[in-house]
C-alpha positions in Angstrom: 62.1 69.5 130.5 61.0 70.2 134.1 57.7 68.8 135.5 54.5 70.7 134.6 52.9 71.8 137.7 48.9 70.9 138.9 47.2 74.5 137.3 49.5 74.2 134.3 48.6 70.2 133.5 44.8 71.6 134.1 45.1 74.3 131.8 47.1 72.3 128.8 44.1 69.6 129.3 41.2 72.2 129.0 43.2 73.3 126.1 43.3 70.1 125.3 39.9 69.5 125.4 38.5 72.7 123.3 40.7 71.6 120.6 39.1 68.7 120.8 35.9 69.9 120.1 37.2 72.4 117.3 38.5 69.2 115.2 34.8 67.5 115.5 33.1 70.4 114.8 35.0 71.6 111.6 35.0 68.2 110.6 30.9 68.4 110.9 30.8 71.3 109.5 33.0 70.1 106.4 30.7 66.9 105.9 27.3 69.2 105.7 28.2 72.2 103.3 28.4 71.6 99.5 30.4 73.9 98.6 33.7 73.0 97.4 35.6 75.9 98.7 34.2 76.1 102.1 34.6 72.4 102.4 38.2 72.4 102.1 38.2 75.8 104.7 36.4 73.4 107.2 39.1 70.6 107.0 42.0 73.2 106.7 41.0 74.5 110.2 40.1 71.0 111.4 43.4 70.1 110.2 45.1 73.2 112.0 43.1 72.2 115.0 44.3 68.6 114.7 48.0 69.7 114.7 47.5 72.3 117.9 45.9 69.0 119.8 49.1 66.8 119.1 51.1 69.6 120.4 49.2 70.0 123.7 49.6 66.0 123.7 53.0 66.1 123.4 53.4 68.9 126.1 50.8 67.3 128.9 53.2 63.8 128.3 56.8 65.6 128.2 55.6 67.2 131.5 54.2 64.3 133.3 56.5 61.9 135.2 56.5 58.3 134.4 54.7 56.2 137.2 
């Protein structure tokens, strides 16, 4: 895979970095509802989130040169 350039590193990392946020926040939101259904909606998403960040991950790194 060829080298990522500068904007496109930037852009995967403030993808990165909203993902981020979407797997804390679902995961919030999954520990304050009671109910059963909606609980398991919150963690599918976080989940879903979770797999979208370890994709960026592995992006950003296949794109970066070792130093």
């Amino acid at each position: 895979m060829a080298n990522l350039t500068q904007a496109e590193v930037m852009s995967l990392r403030e993808n990165l970095s909203a993902e981020t946020l979407m797997i804390q926040k679902y995961g919030a939101f999954a520990n304050i509802v009671s109910d059963p259904q909606l609980k398991q909606t919150c963690l599918n998403a976080q989940q879903l989130h979770q797999r979208h960040r370890d994709m960026l991950l592995r992006h950003i790194n296949a794109g970066q040169p070792m130093m």
